[in-house]
TORFI-984575 format. One record per residue (C-alpha): x, y negated, z. Coordinates in nm, 3 decimals, padded with zeros to 5 digits. Last residue first. Example, Ala and Ser with C-alpha at 12.3 -4.5 7.8 and 13.67 -1.06 7.14 Angstrom:
2
+---------+---------+---------+
!      c1 !      c2 !      c3 !
+---------+---------+---------+
!  01.367 !  00.106 !  00.714 !
!  01.230 !  00.450 !  00.780 !
+---------+---------+---------+
//
This chain:
386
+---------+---------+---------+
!      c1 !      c2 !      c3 !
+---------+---------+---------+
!  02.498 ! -01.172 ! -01.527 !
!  02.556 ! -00.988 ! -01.224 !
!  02.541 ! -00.649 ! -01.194 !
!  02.334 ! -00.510 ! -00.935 !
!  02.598 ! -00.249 ! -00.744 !
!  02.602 !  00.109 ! -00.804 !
!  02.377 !  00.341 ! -00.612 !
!  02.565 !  00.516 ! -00.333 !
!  02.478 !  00.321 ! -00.086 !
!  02.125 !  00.317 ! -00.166 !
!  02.113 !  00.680 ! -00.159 !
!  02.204 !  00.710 !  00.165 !
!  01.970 !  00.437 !  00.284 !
!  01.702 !  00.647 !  00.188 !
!  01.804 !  00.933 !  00.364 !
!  01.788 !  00.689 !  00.675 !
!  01.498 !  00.596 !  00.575 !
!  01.355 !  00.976 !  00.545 !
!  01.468 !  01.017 !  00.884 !
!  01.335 !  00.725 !  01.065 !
!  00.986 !  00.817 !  00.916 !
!  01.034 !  01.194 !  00.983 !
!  01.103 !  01.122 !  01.344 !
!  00.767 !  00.868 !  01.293 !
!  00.578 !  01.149 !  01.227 !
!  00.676 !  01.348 !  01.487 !
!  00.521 !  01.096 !  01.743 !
!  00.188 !  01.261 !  01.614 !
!  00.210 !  01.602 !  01.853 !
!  00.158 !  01.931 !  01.836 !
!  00.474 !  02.023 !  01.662 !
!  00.298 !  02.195 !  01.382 !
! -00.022 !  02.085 !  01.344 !
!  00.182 !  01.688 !  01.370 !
!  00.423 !  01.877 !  01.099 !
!  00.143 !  01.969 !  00.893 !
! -00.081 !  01.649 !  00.877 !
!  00.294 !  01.441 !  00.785 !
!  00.306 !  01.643 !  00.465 !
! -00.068 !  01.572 !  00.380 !
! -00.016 !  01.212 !  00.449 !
!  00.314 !  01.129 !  00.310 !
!  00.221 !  01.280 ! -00.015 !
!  00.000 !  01.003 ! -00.164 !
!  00.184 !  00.749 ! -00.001 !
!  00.494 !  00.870 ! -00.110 !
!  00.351 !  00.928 ! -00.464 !
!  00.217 !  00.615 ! -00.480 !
!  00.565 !  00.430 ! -00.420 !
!  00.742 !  00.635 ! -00.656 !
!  00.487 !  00.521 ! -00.947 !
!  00.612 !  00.172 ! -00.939 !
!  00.944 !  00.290 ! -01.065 !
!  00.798 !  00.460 ! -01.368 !
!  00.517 !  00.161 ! -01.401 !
!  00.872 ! -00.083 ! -01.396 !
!  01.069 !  00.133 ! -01.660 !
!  00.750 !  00.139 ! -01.841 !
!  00.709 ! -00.253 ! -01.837 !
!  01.139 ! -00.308 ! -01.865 !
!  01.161 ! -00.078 ! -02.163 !
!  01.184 ! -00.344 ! -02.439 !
!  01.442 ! -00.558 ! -02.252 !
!  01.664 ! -00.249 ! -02.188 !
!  01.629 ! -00.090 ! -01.835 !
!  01.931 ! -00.070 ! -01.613 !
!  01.921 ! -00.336 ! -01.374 !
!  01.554 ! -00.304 ! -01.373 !
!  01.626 ! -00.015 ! -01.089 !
!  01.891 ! -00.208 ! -00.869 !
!  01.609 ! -00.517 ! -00.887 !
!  01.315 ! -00.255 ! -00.773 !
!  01.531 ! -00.136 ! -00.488 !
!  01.509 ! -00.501 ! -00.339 !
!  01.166 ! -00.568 ! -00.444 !
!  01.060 ! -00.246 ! -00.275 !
!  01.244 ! -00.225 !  00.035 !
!  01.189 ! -00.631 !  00.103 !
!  00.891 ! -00.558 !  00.351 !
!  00.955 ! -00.214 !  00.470 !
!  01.190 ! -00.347 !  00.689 !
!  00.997 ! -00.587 !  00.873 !
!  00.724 ! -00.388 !  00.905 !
!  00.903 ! -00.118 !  01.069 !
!  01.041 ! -00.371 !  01.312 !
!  00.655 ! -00.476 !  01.391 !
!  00.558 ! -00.109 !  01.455 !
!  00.829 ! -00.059 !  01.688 !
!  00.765 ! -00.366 !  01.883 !
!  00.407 ! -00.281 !  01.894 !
!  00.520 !  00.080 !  02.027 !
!  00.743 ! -00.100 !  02.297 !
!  00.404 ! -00.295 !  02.419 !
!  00.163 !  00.021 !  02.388 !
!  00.430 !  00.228 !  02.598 !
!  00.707 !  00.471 !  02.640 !
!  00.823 !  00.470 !  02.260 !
!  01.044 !  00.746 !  02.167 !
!  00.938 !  00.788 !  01.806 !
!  00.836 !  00.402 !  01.787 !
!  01.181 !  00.274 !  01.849 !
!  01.323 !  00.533 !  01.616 !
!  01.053 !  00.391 !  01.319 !
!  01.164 !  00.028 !  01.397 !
!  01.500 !  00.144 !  01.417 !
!  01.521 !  00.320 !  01.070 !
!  01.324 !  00.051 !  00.910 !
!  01.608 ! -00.201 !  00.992 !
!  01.843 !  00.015 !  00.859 !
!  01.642 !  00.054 !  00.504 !
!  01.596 ! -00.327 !  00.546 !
!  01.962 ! -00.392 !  00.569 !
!  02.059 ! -00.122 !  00.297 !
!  01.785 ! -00.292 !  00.085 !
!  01.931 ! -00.643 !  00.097 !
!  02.290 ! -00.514 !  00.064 !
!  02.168 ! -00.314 ! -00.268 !
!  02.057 ! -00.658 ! -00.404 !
!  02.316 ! -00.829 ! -00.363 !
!  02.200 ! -01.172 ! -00.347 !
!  01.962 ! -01.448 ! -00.536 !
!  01.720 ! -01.216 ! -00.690 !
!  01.663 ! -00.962 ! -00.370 !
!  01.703 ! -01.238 ! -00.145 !
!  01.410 ! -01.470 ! -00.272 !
!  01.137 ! -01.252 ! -00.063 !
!  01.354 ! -01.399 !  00.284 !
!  01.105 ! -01.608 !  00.423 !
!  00.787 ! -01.509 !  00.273 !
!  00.853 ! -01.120 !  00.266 !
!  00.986 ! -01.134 !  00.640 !
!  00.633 ! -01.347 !  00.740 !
!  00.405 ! -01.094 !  00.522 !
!  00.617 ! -00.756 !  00.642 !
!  00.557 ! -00.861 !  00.995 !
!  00.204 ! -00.966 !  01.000 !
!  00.080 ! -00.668 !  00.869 !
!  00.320 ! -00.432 !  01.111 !
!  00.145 ! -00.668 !  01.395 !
! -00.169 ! -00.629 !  01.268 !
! -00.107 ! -00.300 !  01.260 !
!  00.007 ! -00.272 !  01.605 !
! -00.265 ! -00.501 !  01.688 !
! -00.541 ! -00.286 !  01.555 !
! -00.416 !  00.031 !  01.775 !
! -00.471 ! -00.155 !  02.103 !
! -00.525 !  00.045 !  02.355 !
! -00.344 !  00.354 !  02.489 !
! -00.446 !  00.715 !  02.621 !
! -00.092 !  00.887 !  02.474 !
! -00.312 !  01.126 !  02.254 !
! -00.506 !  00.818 !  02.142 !
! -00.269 !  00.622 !  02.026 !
! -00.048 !  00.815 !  01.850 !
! -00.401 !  00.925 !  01.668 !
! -00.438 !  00.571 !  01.600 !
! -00.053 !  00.590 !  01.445 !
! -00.108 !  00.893 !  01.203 !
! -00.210 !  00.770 !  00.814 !
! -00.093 !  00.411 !  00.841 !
!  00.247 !  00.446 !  01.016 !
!  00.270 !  00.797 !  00.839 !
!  00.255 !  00.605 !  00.464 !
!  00.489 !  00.275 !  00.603 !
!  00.763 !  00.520 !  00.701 !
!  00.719 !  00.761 !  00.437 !
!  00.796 !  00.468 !  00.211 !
!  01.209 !  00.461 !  00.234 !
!  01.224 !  00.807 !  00.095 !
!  00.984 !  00.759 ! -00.234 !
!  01.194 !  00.388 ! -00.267 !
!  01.522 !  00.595 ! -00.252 !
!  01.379 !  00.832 ! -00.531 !
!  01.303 !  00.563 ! -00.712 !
!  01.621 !  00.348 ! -00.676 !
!  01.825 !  00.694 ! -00.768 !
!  01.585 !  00.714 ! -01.069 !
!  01.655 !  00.425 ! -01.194 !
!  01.966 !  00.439 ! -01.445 !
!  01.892 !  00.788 ! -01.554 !
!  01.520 !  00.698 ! -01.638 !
!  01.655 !  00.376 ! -01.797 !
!  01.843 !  00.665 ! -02.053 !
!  01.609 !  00.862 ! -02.098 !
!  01.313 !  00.584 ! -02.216 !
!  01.457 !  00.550 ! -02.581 !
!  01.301 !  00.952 ! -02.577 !
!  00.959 !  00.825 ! -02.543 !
!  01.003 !  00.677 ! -02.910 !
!  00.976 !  00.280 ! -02.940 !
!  00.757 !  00.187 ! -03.188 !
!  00.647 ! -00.130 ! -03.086 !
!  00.336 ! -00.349 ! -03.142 !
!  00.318 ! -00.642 ! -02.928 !
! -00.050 ! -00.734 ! -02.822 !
! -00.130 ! -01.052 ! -02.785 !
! -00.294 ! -01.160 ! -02.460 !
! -00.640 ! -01.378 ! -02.505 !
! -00.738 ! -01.653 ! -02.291 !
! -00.802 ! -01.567 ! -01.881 !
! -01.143 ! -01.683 ! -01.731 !
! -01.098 ! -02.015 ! -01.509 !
! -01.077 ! -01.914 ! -01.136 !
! -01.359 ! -02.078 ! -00.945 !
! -01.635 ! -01.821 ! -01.017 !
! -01.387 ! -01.534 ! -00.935 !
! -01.437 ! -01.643 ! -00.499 !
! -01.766 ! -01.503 ! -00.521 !
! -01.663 ! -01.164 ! -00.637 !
! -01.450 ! -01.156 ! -00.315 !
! -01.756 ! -01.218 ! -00.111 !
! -01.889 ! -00.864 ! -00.270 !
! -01.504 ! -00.702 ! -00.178 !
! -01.628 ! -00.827 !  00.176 !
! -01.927 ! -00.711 !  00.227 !
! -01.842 ! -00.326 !  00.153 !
! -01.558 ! -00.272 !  00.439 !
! -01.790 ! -00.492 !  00.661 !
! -02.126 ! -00.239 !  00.628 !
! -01.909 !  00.076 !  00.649 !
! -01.734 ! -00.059 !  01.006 !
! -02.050 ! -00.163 !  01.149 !
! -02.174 !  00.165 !  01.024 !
! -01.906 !  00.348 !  01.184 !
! -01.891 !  00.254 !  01.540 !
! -02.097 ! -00.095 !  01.570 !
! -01.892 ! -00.235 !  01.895 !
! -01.550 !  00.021 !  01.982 !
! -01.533 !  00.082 !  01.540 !
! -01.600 ! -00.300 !  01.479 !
! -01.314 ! -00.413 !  01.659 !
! -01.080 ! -00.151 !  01.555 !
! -01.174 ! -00.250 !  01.234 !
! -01.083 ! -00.634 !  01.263 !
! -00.802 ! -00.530 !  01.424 !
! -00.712 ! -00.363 !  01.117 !
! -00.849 ! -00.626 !  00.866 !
! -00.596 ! -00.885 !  00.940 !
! -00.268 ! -00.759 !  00.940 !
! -00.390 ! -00.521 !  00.639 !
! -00.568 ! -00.808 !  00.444 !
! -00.193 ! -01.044 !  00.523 !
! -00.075 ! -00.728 !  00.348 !
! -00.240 ! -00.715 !  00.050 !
! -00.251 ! -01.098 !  00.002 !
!  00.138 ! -01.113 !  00.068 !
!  00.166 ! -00.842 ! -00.266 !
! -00.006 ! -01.066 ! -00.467 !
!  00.152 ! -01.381 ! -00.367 !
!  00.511 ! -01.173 ! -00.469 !
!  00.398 ! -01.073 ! -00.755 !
!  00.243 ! -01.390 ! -00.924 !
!  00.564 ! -01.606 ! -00.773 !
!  00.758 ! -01.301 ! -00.996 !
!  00.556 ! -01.388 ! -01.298 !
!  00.635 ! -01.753 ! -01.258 !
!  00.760 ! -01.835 ! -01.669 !
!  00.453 ! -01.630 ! -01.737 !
!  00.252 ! -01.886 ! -01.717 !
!  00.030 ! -02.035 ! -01.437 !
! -00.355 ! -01.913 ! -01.462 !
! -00.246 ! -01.627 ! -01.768 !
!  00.019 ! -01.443 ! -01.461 !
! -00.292 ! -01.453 ! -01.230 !
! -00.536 ! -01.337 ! -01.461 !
! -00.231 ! -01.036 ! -01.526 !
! -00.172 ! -00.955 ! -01.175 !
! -00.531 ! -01.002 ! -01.083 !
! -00.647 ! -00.748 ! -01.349 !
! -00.343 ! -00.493 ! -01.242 !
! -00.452 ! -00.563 ! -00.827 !
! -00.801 ! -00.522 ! -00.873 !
! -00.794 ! -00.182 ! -01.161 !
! -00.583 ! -00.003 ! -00.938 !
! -00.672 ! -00.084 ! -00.587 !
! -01.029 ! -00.043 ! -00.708 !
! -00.962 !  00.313 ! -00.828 !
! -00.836 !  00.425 ! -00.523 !
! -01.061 !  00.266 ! -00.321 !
! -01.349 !  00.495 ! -00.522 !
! -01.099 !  00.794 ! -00.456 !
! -01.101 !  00.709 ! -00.112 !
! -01.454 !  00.625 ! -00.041 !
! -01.525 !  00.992 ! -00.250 !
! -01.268 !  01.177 !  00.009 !
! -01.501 !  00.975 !  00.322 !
! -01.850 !  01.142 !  00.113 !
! -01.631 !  01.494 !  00.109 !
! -01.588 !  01.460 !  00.469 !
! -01.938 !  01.338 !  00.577 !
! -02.075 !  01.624 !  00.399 !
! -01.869 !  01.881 !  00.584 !
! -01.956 !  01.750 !  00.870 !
! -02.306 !  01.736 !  00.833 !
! -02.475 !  01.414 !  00.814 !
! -02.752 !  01.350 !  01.079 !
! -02.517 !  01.108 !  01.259 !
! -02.465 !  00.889 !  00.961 !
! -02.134 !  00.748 !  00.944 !
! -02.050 !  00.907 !  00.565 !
! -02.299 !  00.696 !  00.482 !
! -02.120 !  00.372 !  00.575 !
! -01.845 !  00.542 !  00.455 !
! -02.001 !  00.571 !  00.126 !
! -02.093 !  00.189 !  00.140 !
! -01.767 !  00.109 !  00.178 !
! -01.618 !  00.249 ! -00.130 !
! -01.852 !  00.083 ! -00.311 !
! -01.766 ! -00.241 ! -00.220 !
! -01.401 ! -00.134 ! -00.316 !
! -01.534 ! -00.011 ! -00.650 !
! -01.724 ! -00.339 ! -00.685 !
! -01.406 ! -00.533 ! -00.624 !
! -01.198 ! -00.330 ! -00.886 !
! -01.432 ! -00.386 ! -01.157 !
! -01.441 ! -00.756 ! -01.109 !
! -01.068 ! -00.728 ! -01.126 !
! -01.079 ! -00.542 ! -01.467 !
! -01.346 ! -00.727 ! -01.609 !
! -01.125 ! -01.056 ! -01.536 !
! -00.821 ! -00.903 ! -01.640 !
! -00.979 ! -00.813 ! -02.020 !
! -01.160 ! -00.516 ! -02.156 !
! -00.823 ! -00.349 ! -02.391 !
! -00.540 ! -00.429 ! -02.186 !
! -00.716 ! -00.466 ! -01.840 !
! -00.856 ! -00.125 ! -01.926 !
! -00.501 ! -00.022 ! -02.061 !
! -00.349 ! -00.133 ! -01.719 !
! -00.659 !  00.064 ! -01.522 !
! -00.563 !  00.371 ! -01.734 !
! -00.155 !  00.361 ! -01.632 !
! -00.300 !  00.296 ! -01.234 !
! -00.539 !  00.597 ! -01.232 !
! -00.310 !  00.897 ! -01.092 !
! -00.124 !  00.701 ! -00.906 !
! -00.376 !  00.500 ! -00.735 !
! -00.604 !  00.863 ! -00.729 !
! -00.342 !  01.006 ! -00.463 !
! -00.283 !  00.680 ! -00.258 !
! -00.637 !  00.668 ! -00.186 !
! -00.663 !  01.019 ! -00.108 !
! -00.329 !  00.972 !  00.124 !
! -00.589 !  00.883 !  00.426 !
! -00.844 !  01.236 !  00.386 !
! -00.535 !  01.440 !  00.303 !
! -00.357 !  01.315 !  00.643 !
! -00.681 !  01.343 !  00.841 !
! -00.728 !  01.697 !  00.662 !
! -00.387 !  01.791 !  00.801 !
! -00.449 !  01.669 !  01.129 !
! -00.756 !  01.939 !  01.121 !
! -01.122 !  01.845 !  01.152 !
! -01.347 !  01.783 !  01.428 !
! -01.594 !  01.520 !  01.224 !
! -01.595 !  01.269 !  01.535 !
! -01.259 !  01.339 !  01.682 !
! -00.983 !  01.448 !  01.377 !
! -01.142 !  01.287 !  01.099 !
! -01.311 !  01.010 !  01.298 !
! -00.997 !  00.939 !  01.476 !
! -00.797 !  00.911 !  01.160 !
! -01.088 !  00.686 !  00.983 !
! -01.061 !  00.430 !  01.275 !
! -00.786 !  00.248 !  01.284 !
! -00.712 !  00.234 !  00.870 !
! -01.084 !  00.172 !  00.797 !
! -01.051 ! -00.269 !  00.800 !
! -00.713 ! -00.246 !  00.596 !
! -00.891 ! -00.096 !  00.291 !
! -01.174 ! -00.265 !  00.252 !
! -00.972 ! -00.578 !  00.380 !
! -00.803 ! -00.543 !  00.005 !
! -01.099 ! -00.667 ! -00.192 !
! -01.106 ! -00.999 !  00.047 !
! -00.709 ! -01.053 !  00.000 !
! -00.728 ! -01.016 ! -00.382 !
! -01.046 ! -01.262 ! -00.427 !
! -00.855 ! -01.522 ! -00.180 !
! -00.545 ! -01.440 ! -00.444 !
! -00.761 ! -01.553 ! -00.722 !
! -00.915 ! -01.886 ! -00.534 !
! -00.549 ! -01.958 ! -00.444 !
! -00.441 ! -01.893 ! -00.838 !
! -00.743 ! -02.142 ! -00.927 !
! -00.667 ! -02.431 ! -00.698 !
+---------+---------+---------+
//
């Protein structure tokens, strides 16, 4: 089945990024002897150049095709992993290890961009545009089904091989992605609607959706800290196990998104994202105060589960009020809230652990900025139904 082959590609790019997430903090902090604030700059990197590239990787897809872009996108993910695999050499410098792990996260960066825009769009061509929202959704479980599996998978690899094992696995498996391409069928040619819509036409979605945006920005910080500061939870407390509380998180927001990913459409779609905002405040609470690996698991599961239907949900409130003609910027607008938490979550959350001297208080701000979120959820107005 082409679209499986496509979304195999998707999963194998992503496990480049899930495969680093248990290790890179500790090597920041432990290995390289750098600040918490450099581990949270050195994390939200990727984030950081997502934003900033994702409008250019949709006019590269526009202009050089989805399947160039996705290719693309895989060998910038391979590439990524081959500078940490030299940023693991022991006769690196510090300092040069740090700016070659900055360079793996601007080159993962790009590859998130350009992979997940050129598989969006091959995978919208493969089975009509009629199941757009089936493309989305598969996407987005590929992502996260990598993270579920690639973090154990790194923590793994990081106790066995240390870093090069890590380097060598984060490169191979964009590479095997590239393999899976040959079975997809190359995507025909997308006409190109010429409009001449002014910026200004755009005010008035922006004043619709920026309430949904800004509550998306809030309800992230859980998922950005979770990624950028639990191994270093882990480690101050003395505990095991860091890849299966991702794997956990992974495997929570996959299963919730699968089973109840229809809500958002179906229901009220403000109710579905005050649930998940509240559910995301207790799984971030639970993890603040938890005494142990097994309760921390638990916490990082919960948080899964209600970061899983945050954006879909808030993303239906904020195409409630765009205009047919505006829905593609109004959605790249919204879109870009997510980035920017991720891309600021890390930095901010670097100070506060320098600051209080200890990790935990990332997941304080977690359960906090959700429950801001929440706020402004509730006092969005209601989907309107058609």
């Amino acid at each position: 089945m082409p679209i499986a082959s496509l979304l195999l590609a998707v999963f194998l790019g992503f496990l480049a990024v899930g495969i680093p997430l248990p290790a890179l903090p500790l090597f920041v902090r432990d290995t390289l002897g750098f600040s918490p604030l450099l581990v949270g700059c050195v994390v939200s990197a990727q984030s950081a150049v997502t934003l900033l590239t994702r409008s250019r990787a949709g006019r590269a897809c526009d202009h050089g095709g989805a399947r160039r872009a996705t290719i693309l996108g895989l060998l910038a993910c391979a590439c990524s992993g081959s500078c940490c695999l030299l940023a693991a050499c022991a006769w690196l410098a510090p300092a040069m290890a740090l700016l070659l792990l900055f360079a793996s996260r601007a080159l993962l960066g790009v590859g998130e961009s350009l992979l997940v825009t050129g598989a969006l769009a091959w995978g919208v061509n493969v089975v009509g545009p009629g199941r757009t929202g089936q493309v989305m959704a598969w996407t987005g479980i590929a992502m996260y089904a990598a993270l579920a599996a690639g973090a154990p998978l790194g923590a793994l690899l990081w106790r066995t091989g240390g870093g090069v094992a890590l380097g060598l696995a984060a490169g191979a498996f964009p590479l095997a992605g590239l393999a899976c391409l040959a079975l997809v069928s190359p995507p025909g040619p997308v006409a190109r609607a010429v409009t001449r819509d002014s910026s200004s036409a755009l005010v008035p979605t922006l004043r619709g959706s920026w309430r949904p945006g800004l509550a998306l920005l809030l309800g992230t910080v859980a998922f950005g800290g979770l990624t950028s500061f639990l191994p270093l939870r882990y480690a101050e407390r003395g505990w095991d196990g860091t890849g299966v509380a991702f794997a956990v998180f992974g495997s929570a927001y996959v299963l919730t998104r699968l089973v109840l990913g229809r809500w958002p459409d179906r229901g009220d779609a403000r109710a579905v994202a005050a649930c998940s905002l509240v559910v995301e405040v207790v799984g971030q609470t639970v993890l603040w105060r938890a005494p142990s690996p097994s309760v921390a698991v638990l916490g990082a599961g919960l948080t899964g589960c209600g970061c899983s239907l945050v954006l879909p949900s808030l993303g239906v409130l904020a195409m409630a009020h765009a205009s047919e003609r505006q829905r593609g910027r109004a959605l790249g607008t919204f879109l870009a809230f997510f980035d920017g938490a991720l891309a600021l979550t890390g930095p901010v959350s670097g100070v506060l652990v320098r600051q209080t001297g200890s990790s935990a208080a990332v997941s304080l701000l977690g359960a906090a900025s959700a429950a801001a979120a929440l706020l402004l959820t509730l006092s969005s107005p209601r989907k309107k139904t058609p």
